[in-house]
N, C-alpha and C positions, 0 to 999 in steps of 0.2 A: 639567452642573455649574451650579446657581447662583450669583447674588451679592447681597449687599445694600451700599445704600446706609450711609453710615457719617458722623462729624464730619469737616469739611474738604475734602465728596468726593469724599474715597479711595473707593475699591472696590478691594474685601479678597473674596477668595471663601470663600462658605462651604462648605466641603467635607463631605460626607457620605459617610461610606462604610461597606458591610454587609460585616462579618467572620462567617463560618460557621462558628466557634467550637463544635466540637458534642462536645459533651462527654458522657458516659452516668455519671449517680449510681442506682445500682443497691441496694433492701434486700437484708440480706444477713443469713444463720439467725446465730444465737447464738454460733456457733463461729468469725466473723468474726475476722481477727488485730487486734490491738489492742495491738500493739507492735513496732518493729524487727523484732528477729531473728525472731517468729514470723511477719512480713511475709511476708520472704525465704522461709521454708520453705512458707506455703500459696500463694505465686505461682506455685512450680513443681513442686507437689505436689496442690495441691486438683482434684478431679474436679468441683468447682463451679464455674461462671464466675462467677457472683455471689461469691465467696470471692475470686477470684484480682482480681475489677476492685477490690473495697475493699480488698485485699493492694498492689496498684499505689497505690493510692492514698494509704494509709498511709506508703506507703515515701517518696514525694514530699515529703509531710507532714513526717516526722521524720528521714527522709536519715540514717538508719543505714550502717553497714559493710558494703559491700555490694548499697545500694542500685540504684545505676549499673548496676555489671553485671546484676543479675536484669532490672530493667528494659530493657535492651536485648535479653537474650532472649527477654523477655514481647513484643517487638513482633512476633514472629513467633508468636506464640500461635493456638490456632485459630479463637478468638470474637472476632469484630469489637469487642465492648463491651470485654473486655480489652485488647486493642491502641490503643483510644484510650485508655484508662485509665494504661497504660504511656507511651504518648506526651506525654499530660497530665502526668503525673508527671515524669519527664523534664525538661521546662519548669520545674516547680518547683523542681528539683535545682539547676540555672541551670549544669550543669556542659557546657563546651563540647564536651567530650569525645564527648559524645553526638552529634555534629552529622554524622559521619559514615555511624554505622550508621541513624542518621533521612534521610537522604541516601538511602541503601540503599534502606531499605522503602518511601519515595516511590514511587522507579521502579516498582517491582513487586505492593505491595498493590492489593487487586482489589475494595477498599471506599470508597465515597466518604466516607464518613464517617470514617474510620481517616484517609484521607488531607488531608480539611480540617483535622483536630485535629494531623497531623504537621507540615502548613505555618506551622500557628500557632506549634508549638514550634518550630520552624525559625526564623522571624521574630524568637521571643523570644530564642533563644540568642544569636543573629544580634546583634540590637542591645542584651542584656546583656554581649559580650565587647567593643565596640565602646563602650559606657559606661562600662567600668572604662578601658579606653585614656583616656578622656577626664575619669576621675577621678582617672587619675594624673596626668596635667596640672593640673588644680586644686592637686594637691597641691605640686608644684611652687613656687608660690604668681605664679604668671607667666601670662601668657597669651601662647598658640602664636601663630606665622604665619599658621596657615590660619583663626583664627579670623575670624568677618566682622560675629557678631553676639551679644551676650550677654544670654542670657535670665533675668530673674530671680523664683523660685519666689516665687508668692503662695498668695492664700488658696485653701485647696481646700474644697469646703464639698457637706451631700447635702442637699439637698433633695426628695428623694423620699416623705418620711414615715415611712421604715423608719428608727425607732430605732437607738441604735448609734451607736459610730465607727467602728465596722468598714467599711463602703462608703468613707469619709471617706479613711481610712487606705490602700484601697486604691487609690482614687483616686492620695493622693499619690508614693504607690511606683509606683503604674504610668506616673505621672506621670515622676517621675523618671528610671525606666527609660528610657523612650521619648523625651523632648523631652531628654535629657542624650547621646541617641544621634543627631543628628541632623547632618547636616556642617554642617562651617563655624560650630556652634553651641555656646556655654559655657554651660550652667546652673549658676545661684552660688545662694544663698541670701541674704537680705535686709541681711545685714548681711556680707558678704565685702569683703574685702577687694579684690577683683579688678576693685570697682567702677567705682576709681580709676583703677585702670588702664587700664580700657575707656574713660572718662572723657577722659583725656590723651591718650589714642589715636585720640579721635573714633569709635568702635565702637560703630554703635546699640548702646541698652540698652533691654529690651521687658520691662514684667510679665505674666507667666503668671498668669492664676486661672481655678482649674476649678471645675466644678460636675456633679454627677450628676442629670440631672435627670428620669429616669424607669426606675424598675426596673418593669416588669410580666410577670404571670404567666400562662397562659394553658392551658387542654387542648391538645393535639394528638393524637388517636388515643390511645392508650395510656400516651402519653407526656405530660412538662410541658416549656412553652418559657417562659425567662425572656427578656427581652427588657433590653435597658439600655441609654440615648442618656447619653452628654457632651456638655458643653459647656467651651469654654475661650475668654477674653477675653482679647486683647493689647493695651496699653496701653504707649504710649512717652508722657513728661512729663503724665503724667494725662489722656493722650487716646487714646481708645479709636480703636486702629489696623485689628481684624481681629476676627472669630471663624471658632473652628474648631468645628465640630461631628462627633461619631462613633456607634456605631451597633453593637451586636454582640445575638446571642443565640447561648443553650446550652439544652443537650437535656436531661432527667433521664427517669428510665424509669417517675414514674408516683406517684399519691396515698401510697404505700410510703414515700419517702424520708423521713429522717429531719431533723431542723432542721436539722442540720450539713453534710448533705449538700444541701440547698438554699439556704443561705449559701453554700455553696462556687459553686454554680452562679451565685448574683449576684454573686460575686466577680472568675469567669472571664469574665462577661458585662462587667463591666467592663473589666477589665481587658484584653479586645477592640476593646471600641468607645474607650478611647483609643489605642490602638495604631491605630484607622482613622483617628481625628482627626490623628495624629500623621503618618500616611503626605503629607497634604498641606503640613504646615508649612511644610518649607524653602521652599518656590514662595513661602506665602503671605508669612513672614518679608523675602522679597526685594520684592515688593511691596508691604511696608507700614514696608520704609526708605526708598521714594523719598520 
């Protein structure tokens, strides 16, 4: 692990860390579902796997009636591509519920790749049920005991080149997700009110600002890897305390895929590599209130 020197000679580590995020966007013939309910029926009907991983996929997407359960039976499917497909999806449904039968298929699936994209949904569910815990508190309008530090959301900004809000946007939800899951830690927005309170209490206050600062695309064998680093700056009283930096790629199955499905892929590539930034915070957090 390295570090860099910083204002005031702190040393703040900057953490870097590779999430194996492998995700499979697969084309898929004309007869692709392209709605809820027919989601649900070609997931456990289609003799295509191509059919059955954009049917996973879909269902994530628009989280129909139904959704949850198909997809827990997809993760037993017999294509590796559909299993992470379902797993992925899963993760976007954000429904905790899931957290057991993905428990399950950990132990026993016999695909590394199935199994890197269960961990990641595992992760997410993980520190999405542990961020609403910590959004009911906000709502409260109080701050807990066990809080030590309050962080408060800044600018998120892409600088990669890829047009869009779209990177931007996920940035800041995954943002959210992740640094609002974090012990000992309150994430507020700019103008909350909890400011005060942290304030009176003597409870550092650090600004967050992230930055996307590399999406890239790349051949691999048959396949495409996208690639995507974060960056995130902390700053207590306008002085820059710490960075974090993170690090993810995903998989897709190859020149075939379609826009949407290679958005998706920068999306999940994101929203990877902040979840790796995020894995060092607490330490870095504690370090950069001495």
């Amino acid at each position: 692990m390295g570090s860099r020197s910083i204002a005031g000679g702190t040393r703040f580590p900057v953490l870097a860390r590779w999430v194996a995020a492998t995700i499979v966007a697969t084309a898929v013939p004309a007869s692709r579902a392209d709605d809820g309910s027919s989601a649900v029926h070609s997931l456990e009907i289609s003799q295509d796997f191509r059919v059955r991983v954009s049917a996973a996929l879909v269902l994530g997407r628009l989280r129909p009636s139904g959704a949850l359960e198909a997809l827990e039976r997809a993760l037993g499917d017999t294509h590796p591509a559909v299993r992470v497909a379902a797993a992925e999806a899963l993760g976007s449904l954000g429904d905790g519920a899931a957290l057991p039968p993905l428990v399950q298929r950990l132990s026993r699936d016999p695909s590394p790749s199935v199994k890197a994209q269960i961990r990641v949904t595992i992760d997410l569910l993980r520190v999405g049920s542990t961020a609403a815990q910590a959004g009911a508190s906000r709502a409260a309008g109080a701050l807990t005991s066990d809080v030590r530090t309050v962080v408060m959301l800044g600018a998120m900004r892409n600088a990669t080149g890829i047009r869009g809000d779209d990177l931007r946007r996920v940035l800041s939800e995954a943002t959210r997700i992740h640094a609002g899951a974090l012990s000992g830690v309150l994430l507020v927005d700019r103008d909350s009110p909890l400011l005060k309170q942290a304030a009176a209490r003597h409870i550092p206050v650090f600004s967050l600002d992230g930055n996307v600062t590399q999406i890239a695309e790349s051949p691999m064998g048959s396949s495409i890897e996208v690639r995507a680093r974060v960056e995130f700056t902390l700053r207590r009283d306008q002085t820059l305390r710490g960075t974090l930096t993170g690090a993810a790629t995903t998989l897709g199955s190859g020149p075939a895929m379609s826009d949407e499905e290679r958005r998706q892929l920068q999306d999940d590539a994101v929203q990877g590599a902040v979840q790796s930034a995020m894995r060092g915070a607490e330490q870095g957090l504690v370090v950069a209130s001495r």
